[in-house]
C-alpha positions as CSV (number, residue, x, y, z in Angstrom):
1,X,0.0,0.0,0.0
2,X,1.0,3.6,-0.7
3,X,2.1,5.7,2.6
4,X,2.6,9.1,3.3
5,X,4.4,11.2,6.2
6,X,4.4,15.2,6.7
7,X,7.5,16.3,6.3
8,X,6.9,20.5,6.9
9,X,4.5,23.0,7.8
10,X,4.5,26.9,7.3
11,X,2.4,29.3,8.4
12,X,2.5,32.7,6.4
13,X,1.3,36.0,5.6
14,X,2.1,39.4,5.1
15,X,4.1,41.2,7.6
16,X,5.0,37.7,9.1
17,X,8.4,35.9,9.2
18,X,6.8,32.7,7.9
19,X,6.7,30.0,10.7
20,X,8.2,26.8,9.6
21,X,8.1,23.3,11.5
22,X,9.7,20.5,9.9
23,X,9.1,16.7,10.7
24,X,11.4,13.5,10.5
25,X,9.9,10.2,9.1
26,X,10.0,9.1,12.6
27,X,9.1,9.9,16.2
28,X,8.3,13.9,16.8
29,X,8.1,16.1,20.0
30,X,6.2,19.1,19.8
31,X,6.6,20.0,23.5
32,X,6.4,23.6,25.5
33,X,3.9,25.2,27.7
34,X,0.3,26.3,27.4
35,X,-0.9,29.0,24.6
36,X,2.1,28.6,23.0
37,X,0.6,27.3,19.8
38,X,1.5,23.5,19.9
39,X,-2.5,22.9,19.0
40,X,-2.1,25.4,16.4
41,X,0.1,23.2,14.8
42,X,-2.4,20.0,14.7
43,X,-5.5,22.4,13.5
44,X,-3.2,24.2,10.9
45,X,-2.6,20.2,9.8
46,X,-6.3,19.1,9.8
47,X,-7.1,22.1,8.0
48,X,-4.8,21.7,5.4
49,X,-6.2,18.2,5.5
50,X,-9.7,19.7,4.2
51,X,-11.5,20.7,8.0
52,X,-14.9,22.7,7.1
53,X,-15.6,25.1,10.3
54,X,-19.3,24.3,11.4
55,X,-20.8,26.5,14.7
56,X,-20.5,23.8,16.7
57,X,-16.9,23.3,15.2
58,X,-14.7,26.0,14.9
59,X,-11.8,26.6,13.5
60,X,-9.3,27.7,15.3
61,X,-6.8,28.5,12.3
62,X,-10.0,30.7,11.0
63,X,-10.8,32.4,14.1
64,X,-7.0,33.0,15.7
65,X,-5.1,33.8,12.9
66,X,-3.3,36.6,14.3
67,X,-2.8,38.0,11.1
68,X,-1.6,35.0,9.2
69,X,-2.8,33.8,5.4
70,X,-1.5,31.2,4.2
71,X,-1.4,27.1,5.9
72,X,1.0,24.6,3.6
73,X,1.6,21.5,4.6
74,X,4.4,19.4,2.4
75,X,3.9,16.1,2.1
76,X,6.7,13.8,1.3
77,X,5.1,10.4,-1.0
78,X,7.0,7.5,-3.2
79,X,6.3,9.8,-5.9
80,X,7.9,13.0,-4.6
81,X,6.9,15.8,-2.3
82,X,3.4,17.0,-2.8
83,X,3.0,20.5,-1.6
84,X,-0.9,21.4,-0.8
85,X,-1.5,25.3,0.1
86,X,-4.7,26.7,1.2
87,X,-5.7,30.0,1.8
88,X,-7.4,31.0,5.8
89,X,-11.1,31.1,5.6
90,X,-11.4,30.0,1.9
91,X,-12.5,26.3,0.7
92,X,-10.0,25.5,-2.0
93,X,-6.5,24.1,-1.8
94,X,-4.0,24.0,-4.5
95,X,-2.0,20.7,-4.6
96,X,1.4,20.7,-6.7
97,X,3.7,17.7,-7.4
98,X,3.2,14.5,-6.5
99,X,2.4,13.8,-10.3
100,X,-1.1,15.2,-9.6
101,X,-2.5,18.0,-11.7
102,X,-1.3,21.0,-10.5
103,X,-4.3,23.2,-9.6
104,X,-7.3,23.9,-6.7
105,X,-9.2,21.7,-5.3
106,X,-12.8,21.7,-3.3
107,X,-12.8,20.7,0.6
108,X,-16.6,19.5,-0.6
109,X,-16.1,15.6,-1.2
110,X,-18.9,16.1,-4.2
111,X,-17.0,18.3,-5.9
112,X,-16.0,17.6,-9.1
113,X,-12.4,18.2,-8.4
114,X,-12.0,17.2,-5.3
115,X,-9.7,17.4,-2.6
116,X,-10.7,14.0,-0.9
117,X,-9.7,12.3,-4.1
118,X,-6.3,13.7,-3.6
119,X,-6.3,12.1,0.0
120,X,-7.6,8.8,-1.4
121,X,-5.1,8.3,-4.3
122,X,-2.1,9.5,-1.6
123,X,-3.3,5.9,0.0
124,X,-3.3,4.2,-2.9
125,X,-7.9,4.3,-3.4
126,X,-7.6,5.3,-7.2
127,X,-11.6,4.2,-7.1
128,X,-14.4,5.9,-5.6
129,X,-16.4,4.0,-3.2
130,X,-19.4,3.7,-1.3
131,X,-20.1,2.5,2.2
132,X,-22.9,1.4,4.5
133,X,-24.5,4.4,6.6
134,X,-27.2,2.9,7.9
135,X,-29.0,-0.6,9.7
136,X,-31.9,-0.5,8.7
137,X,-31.9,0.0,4.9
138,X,-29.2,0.0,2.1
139,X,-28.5,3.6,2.2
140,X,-24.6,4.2,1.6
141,X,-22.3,7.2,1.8
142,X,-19.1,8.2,-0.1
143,X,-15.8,7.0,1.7
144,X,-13.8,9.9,2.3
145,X,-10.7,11.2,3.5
146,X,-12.5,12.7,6.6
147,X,-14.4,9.9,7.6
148,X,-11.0,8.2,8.3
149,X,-8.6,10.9,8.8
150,X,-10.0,10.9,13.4
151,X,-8.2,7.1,13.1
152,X,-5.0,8.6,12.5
153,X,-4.5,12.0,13.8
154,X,-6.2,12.7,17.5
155,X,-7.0,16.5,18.1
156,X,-6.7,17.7,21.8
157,X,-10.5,18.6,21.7
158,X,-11.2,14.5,21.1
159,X,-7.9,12.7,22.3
160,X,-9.9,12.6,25.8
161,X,-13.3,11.5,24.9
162,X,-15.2,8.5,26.7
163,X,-16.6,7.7,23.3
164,X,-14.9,5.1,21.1
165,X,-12.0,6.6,19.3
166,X,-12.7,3.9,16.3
167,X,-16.0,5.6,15.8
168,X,-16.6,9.0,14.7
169,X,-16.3,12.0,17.2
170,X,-19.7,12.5,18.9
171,X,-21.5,9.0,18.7
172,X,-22.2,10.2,14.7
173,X,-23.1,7.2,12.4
174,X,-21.6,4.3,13.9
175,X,-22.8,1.7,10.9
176,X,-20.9,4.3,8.6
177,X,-17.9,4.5,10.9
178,X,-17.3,0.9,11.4
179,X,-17.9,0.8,7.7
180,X,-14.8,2.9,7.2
181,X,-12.9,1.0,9.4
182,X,-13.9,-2.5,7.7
183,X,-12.8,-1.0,4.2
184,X,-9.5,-0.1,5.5
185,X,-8.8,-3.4,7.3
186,X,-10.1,-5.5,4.4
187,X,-10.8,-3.8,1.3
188,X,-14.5,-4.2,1.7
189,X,-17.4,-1.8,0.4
190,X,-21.2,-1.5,-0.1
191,X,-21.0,-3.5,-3.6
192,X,-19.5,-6.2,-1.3
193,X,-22.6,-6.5,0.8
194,X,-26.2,-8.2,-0.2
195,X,-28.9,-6.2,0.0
196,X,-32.2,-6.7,1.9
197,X,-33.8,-9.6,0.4
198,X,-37.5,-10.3,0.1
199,X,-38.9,-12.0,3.5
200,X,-40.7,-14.6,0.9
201,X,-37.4,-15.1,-0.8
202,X,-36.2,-15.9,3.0
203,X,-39.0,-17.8,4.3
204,X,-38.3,-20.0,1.6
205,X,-34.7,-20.4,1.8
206,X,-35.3,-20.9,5.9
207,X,-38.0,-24.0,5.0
208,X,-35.2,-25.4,2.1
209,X,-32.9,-25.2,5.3
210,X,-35.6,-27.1,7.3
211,X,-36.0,-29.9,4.6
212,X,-32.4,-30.2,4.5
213,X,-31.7,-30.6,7.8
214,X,-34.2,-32.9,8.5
215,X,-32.8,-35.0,6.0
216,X,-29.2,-34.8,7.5
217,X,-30.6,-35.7,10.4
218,X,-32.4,-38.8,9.8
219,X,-29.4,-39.8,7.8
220,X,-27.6,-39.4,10.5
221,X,-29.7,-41.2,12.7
222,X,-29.6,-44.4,10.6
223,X,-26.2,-44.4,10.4
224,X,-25.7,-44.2,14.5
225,X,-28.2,-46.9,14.7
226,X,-26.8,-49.0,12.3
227,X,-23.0,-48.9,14.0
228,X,-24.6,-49.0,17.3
229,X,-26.2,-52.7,16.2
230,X,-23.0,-54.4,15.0
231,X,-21.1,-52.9,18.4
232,X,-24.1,-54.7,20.1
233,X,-22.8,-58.1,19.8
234,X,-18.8,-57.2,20.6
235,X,-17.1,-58.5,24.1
236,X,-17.8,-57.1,27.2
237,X,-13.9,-56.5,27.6
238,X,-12.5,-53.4,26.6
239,X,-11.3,-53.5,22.6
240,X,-7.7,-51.5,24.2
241,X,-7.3,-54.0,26.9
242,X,-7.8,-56.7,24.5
243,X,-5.9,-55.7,21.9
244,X,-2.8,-54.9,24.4
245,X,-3.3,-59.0,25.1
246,X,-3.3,-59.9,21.6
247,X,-0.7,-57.6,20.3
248,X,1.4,-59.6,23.3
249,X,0.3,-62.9,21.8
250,X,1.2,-61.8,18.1
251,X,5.0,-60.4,19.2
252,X,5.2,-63.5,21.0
253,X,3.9,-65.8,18.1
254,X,5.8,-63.7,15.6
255,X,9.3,-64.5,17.7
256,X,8.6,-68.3,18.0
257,X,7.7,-68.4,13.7
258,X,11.3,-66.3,13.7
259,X,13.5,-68.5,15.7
260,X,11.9,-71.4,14.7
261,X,12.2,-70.0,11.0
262,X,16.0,-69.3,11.9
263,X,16.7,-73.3,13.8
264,X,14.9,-74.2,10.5
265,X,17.4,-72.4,8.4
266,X,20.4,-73.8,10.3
267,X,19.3,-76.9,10.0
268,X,19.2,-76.6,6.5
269,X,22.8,-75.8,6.2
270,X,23.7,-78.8,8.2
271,X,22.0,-81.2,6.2
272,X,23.5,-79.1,3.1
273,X,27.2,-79.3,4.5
274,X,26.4,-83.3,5.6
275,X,25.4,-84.0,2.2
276,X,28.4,-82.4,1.3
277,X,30.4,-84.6,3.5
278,X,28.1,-87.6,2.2
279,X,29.0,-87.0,-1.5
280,X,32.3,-87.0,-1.0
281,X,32.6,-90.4,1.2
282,X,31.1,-91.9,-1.3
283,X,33.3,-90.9,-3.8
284,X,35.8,-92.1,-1.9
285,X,34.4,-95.5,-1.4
286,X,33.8,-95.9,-5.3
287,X,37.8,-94.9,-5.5
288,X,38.2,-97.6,-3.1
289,X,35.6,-100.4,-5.1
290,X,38.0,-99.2,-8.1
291,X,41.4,-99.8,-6.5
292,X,40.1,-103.5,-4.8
293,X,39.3,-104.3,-8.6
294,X,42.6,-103.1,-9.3
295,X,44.3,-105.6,-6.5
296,X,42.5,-108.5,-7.6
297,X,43.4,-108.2,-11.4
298,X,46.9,-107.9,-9.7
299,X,47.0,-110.7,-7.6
300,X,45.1,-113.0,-10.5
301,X,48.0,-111.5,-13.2
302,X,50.2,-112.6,-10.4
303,X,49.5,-116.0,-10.2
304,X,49.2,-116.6,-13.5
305,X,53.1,-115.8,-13.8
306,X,54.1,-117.8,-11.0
307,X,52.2,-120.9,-12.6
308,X,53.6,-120.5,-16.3
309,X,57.4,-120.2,-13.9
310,X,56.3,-123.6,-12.3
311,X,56.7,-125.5,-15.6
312,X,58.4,-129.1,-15.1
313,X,58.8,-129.3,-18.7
314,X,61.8,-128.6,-20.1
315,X,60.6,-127.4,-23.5
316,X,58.4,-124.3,-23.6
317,X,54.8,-125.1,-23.7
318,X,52.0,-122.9,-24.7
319,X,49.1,-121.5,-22.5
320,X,46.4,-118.5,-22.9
321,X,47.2,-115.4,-20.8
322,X,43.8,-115.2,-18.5
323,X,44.6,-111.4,-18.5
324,X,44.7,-110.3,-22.5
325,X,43.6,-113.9,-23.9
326,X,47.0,-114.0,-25.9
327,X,48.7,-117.4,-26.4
328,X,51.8,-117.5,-24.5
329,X,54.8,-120.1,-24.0
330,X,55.2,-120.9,-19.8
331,X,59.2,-120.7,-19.0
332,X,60.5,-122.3,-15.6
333,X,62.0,-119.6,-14.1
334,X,63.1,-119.6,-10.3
335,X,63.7,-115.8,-10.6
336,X,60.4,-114.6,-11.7
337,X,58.8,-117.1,-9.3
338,X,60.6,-115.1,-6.2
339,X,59.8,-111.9,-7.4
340,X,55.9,-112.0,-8.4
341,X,55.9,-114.2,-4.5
342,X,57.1,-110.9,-2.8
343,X,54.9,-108.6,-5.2
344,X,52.0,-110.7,-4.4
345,X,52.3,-110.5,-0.7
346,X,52.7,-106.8,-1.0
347,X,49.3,-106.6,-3.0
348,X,47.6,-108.7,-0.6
349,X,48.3,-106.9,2.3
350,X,47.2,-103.8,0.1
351,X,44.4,-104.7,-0.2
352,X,43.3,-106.1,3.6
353,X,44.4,-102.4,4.3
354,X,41.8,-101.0,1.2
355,X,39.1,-103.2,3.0
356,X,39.3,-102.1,6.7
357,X,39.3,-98.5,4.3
358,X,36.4,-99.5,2.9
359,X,34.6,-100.5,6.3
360,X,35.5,-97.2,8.0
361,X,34.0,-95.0,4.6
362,X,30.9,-97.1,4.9
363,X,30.6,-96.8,8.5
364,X,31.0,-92.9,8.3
365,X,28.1,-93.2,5.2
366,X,25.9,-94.9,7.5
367,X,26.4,-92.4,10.3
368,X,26.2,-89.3,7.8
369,X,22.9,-90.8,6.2
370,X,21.6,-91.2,9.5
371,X,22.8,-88.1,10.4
372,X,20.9,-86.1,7.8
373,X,17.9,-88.2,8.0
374,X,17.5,-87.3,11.3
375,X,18.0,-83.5,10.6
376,X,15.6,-83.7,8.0
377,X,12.8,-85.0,10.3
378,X,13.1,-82.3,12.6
379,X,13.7,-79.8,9.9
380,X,10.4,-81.1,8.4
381,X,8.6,-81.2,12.6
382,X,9.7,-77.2,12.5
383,X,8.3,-76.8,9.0
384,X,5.4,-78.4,10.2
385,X,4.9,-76.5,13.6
386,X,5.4,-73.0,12.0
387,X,2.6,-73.7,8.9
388,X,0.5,-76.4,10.6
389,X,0.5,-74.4,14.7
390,X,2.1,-71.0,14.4
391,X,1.3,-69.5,11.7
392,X,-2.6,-70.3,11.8
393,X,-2.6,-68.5,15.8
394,X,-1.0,-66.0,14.4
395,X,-3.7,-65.4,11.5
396,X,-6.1,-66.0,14.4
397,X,-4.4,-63.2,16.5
398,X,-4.3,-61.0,13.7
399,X,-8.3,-61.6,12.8
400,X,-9.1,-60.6,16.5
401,X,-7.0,-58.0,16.0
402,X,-8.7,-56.7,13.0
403,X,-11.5,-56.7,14.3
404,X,-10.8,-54.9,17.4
405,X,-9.3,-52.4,15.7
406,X,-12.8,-52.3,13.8
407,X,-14.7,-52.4,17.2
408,X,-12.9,-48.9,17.6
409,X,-12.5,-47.5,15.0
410,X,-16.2,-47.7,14.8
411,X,-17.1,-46.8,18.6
412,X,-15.4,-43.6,17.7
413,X,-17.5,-42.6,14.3
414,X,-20.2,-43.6,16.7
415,X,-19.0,-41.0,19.0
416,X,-18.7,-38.1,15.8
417,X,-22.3,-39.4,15.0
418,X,-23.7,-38.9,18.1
419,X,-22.0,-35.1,18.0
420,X,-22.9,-34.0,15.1
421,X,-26.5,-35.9,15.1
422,X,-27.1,-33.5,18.6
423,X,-25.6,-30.3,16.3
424,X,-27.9,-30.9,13.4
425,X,-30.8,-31.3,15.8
426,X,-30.3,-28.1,17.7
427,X,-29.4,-26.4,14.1
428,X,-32.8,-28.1,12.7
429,X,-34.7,-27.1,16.4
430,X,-33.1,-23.1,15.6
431,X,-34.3,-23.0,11.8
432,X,-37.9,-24.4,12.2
433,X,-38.7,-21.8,15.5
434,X,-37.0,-19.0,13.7
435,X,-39.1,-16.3,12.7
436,X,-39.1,-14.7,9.2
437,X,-38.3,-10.9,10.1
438,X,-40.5,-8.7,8.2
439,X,-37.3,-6.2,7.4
440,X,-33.9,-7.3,7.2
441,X,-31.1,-5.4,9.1
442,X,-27.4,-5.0,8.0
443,X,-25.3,-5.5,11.2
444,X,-22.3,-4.4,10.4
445,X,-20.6,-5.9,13.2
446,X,-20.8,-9.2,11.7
447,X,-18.6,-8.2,9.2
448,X,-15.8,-7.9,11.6
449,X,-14.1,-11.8,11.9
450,X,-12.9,-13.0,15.2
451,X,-9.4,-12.8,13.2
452,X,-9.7,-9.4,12.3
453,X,-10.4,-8.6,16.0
454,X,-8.3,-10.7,17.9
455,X,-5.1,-9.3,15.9
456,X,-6.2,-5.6,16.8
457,X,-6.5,-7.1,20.2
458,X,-3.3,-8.2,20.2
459,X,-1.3,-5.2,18.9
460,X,-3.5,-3.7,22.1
461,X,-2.3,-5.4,24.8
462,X,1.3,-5.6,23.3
463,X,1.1,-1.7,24.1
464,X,-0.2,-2.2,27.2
465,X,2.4,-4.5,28.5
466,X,4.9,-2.1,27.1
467,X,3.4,0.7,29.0
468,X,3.1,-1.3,32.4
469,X,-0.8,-0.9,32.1
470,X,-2.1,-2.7,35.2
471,X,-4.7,-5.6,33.4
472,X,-3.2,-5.5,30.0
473,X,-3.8,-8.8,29.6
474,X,-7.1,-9.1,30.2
475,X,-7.8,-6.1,27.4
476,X,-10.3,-6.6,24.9
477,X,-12.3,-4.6,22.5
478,X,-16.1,-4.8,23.3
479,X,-18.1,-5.5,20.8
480,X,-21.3,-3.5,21.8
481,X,-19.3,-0.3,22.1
482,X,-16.3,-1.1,19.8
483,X,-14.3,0.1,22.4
484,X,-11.2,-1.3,24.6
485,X,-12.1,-2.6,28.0
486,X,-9.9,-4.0,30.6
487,X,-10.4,-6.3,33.3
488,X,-14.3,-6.3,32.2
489,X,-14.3,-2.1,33.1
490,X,-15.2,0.5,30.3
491,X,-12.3,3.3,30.1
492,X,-14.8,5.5,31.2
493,X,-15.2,3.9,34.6
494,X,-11.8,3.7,35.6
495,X,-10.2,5.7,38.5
496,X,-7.6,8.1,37.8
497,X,-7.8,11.8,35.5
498,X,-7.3,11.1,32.0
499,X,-7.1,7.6,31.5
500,X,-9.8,7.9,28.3
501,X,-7.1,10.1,26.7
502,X,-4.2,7.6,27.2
503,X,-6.7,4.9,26.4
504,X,-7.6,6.2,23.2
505,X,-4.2,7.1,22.1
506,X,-3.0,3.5,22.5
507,X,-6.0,2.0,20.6
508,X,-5.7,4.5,17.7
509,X,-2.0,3.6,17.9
510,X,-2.7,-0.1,18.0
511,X,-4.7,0.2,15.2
512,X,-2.4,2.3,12.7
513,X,0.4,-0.2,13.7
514,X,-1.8,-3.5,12.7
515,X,-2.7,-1.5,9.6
516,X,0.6,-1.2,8.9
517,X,2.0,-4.7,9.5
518,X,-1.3,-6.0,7.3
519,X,-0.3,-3.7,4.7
520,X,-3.7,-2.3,4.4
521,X,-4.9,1.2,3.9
522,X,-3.0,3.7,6.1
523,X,-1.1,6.7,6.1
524,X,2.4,6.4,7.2
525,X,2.1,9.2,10.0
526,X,0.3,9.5,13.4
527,X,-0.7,12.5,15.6
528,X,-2.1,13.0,18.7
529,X,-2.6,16.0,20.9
530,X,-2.6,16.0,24.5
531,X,-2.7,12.2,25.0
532,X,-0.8,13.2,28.9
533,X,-2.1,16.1,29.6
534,X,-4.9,15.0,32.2
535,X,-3.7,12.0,33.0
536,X,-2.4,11.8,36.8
537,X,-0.2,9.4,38.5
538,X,0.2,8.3,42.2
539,X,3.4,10.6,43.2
540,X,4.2,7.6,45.2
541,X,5.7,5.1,42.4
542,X,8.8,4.9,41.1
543,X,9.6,6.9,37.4
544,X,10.5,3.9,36.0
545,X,6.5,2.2,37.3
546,X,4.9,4.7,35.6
547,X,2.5,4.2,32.8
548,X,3.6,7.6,31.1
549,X,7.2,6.5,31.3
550,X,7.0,3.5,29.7
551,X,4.6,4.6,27.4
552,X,7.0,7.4,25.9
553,X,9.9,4.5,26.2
554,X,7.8,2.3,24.1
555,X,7.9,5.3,21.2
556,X,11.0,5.9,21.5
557,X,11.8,1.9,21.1
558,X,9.7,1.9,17.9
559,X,10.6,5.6,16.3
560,X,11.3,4.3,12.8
561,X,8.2,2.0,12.5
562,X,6.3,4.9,11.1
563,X,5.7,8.8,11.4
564,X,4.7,9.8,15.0
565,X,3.7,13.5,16.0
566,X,3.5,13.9,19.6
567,X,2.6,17.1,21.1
568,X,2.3,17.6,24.8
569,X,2.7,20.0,27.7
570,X,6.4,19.9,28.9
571,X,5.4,19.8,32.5
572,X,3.5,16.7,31.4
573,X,6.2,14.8,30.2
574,X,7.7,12.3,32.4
575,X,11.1,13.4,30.9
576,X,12.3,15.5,27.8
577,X,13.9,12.8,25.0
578,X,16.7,14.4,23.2
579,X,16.8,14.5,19.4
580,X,18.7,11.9,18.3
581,X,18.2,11.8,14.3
582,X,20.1,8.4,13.6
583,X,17.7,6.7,16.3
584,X,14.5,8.5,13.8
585,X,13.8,11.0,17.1
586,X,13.4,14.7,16.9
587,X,12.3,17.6,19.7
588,X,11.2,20.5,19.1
589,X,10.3,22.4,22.3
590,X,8.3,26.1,22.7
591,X,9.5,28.1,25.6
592,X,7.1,31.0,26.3
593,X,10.0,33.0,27.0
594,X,11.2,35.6,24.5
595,X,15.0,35.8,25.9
596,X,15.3,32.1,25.4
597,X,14.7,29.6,22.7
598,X,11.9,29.7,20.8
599,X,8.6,31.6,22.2
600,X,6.2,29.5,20.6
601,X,5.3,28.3,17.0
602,X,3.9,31.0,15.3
603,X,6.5,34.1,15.1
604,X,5.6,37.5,16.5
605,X,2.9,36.1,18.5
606,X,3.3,36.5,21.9
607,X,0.1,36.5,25.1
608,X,-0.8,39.7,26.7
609,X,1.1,38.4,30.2
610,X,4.5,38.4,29.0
């Protein structure tokens, strides 16, 4: 949103030095005794702002002008200074800069040229727009510059009133100032708003309501009855004791399935590194049934020779070799005989060796077939156990579960049911004795979300706390007055001079600062006038207790946030801040002495007494 500040003020006229007041973007004093023109300054700036004297309103720039004819008031905008000049006791201001159309414009918000529109657009409302101004029927007003302008700068002749300072000074229009106030916090108008609608139209759309309800509600109803009869026939025990015992019995069924699972497994790998074992004793007893073939083909070659070498003849006689089936002559020769008799004996006790081998290798086959066979019937008793015992408890365990968890999840839709079956009742009870109102109001209250209120509410007692306001916490904005309250007491009612004047300066504050941080329609300067002036303090507590202290501590803690103009009585100030321009703080302080500093703001203007 667009924001503004003032940066300077002058005063001038013939035969007058011109008096000049300048302004920082951030926190300003205006500070000084009485009648020494510190309220001049905020009625120069209202009227400059486009303030119409009335009887009942006068002007005091009109009436005490001690000679003066001129009021410009410099503006300083994102699109350059905007300087607006209007003459004393005439209607017209002429604006320059600012990329506006140099020229004069009407204080009269119907005029064609207008200087509300100037106001508007400085905000960023390039629109006109109309609000509500009344309850009762659809009449609407122009938003305007002034309708807003008492939000942001507080006068000393309203700062104390006991009215709301969110409404309008003296309890004028309340729809319409709560309809300001609504547009600036969220945009919203008259075209937003329905207008009064025929009582047929709602008599009908109230008996549409009825028929629907009632149908909810019988819907509803047959729903709860229908969950309430299958939870008729569950177990008296509760479904969260019951499934604590069967979660127990699951875990408990799940861990015997894993370690059985797991002596399963290992039993496996035996058997696999037994047959293993087996495979290869048995290739070691075919090596042996090999090798005994070997010895006897030996032992029968053997023989043979030492028969052919047993010959008695003396000529060579011919015989068939019983190993290759040759014919071959038998030769009597000692020698041979001597040798194949050792070589035989060596063979034979070979092979008594290979066959207490042979009984050993078949003794450890016998052990390792018995061995597996036995791991394979309890392999297949574990097998058995987990599919045939285990794992049918645990699907048993699990059912029961399911269906607990069934049992509750449906006792608690029975409990929503039963909720929102009462609710639709009461709603259906509400719409069929509600009468059809022969007029339709506009409250405009009911505009105005909890959201919207509670935020403003907070920004309030942040304040509060700040300023060491006794009850800050329990402060709220009351509804039926649209005004704060704290601990339950209207401002009004509350002990103490000039509490509706500190009061109302921390809600109008409260508010421009939650305009601010919403980025919503504000100008980027506040004023107020006299907020201490009345307001009294037991002489008793300590400076730093005091709500004034903290109060001007809490400015001073936030002086760049955005423009502040303070103006007070010096005497009223709990202490005189220095001007400290890097920290955004400027004082300007009026003497009412001519020998020293400043007399007051307007030059050559001095009271009778001195």
């Amino acid at each position: 949103m667009k924001r503004f500040y003032i940066k300077k003020l002058i005063v001038s006229g013939p035969n007058h030095q011109d008096s000049i007041i300048e302004f920082c973007p951030g926190l300003n004093f205006v500070l000084g005794p009485s009648n020494t023109g510190k309220s001049f300054i905020m009625e120069s700036i209202d009227y400059v702002f486009g303030f119409t004297p009335r009887k009942d309103r006068p002007s005091k720039v009109v009436d005490n002008n001690n000679g003066y004819e001129y009021v410009t008031l410099i503006l300083s905008t994102e699109n350059g200074d905007v300087t607006l000049k209007r003459t004393i006791g005439e209607s017209k201001i002429y604006v320059s800069g600012g990329g506006f159309t140099a020229g004069h414009y009407s204080t009269s918000h119907s005029a064609k040229k207008s200087i509300n529109s100037v106001y508007l657009q400085l905000l960023g409302i390039d629109e006109d727009h109309k609000i509500r101004s009344a309850q009762k029927d659809d009449s609407t007003q122009a938003l305007t510059w002034r309708s807003m302008l008492h939000l942001f700068m507080l006068k000393q002749g309203d700062v104390d009133r006991e009215s709301s300072a969110l409404l309008f000074p003296n309890n004028a229009g309340e729809t319409a100032s709560l309809a300001v106030l609504l547009f600036l916090l969220t945009g919203q108008d008259a075209s937003n708003i329905d207008s009064k609608e025929d009582p047929k139209i709602t008599e009908g759309k109230r008996q549409a309501l009825v028929n629907y309800l009632l149908d909810k509600v019988n819907y509803t109803a047959n729903k709860r009855a229908e969950i309430e009869r299958v939870l008729e026939g569950a177990e008296n025990q509760s479904p969260h004791m019951a499934m604590n015992q069967i979660k127990e019995k699951i875990a408990e069924l799940q861990n015997m399935i894993n370690a059985a699972t797991q002596e399963s497994d290992e039993l496996m790998s035996k058997i696999y590194q037994l047959n293993s074992k087996l495979s290869e004793t048995r290739t070691v007893k075919h090596n042996f049934s090999n090798l005994r073939i070997q010895y006897q083909a030996d032992i029968k070659r053997i023989g043979f020779i030492v028969d052919c070498a047993t010959n008695d003849s003396s000529e060579p006689t011919k015989t068939i070799c019983p190993i290759c089936g040759t014919e071959t002559e038998v030769l009597n020769d000692p020698a041979i005989i001597e040798s194949s008799a050792s070589e035989l004996e060596k063979i034979k006790q070979s092979l008594k060796e290979l066959g207490n081998a042979q009984a050993t290798v078949e003794f450890q086959e016998n052990e390792l077939i018995s061995t597996i066979e036995s791991l394979e019937e309890k392999r297949h008793n574990i097998d058995s156990m987990i599919s045939e015992q285990l794992q049918p408890q645990l699907s048993a365990f699990q059912e029961q579960l399911d269906k607990n968890l069934k049992f509750i999840r449906l006792s608690s839709e029975l409990e929503i049911i039963r909720e929102n079956e009462y609710e639709l009742r009461n709603e259906l009870y509400e719409k069929e004795t509600q009468e059809t109102p022969k007029s339709v109001e506009y409250h405009i209250k009911d505009d105005f979300t909890p959201q919207l209120i509670h935020g403003l509410e907070d920004r309030l007692r942040y304040i509060l706390r700040e300023s060491k306001f006794g009850g800050a916490e329990t402060a709220r904005l009351n509804m039926d007055i649209f005004d704060i309250e704290i601990n339950k007491m209207k401002k009004a009612v509350f002990s103490g001079g000039g509490i509706c004047a500190i009061l109302n300066t921390i809600t109008t504050l409260a508010l421009n600062r939650y305009l601010i941080e919403l980025d919503k329609y504000a100008p980027g300067f506040y004023a107020v006038d006299s907020a201490l002036t009345q307001f009294s303090e037991s002489k008793y507590k300590e400076q730093d207790e005091t709500i004034k202290q903290n109060f001007i501590n809490f400015l001073i803690k936030h002086a760049k946030d955005h423009q502040i103009i303070f103006i007070e009585q010096t005497e009223r100030m709990p202490f005189i801040p220095e001007t400290d321009e890097s920290a955004g703080i400027r004082t300007k302080i009026f003497t009412h002495d001519k020998d020293h500093g400043q007399y007051g703001f307007l030059n050559d203007v001095y009271n009778p007494d001195k």
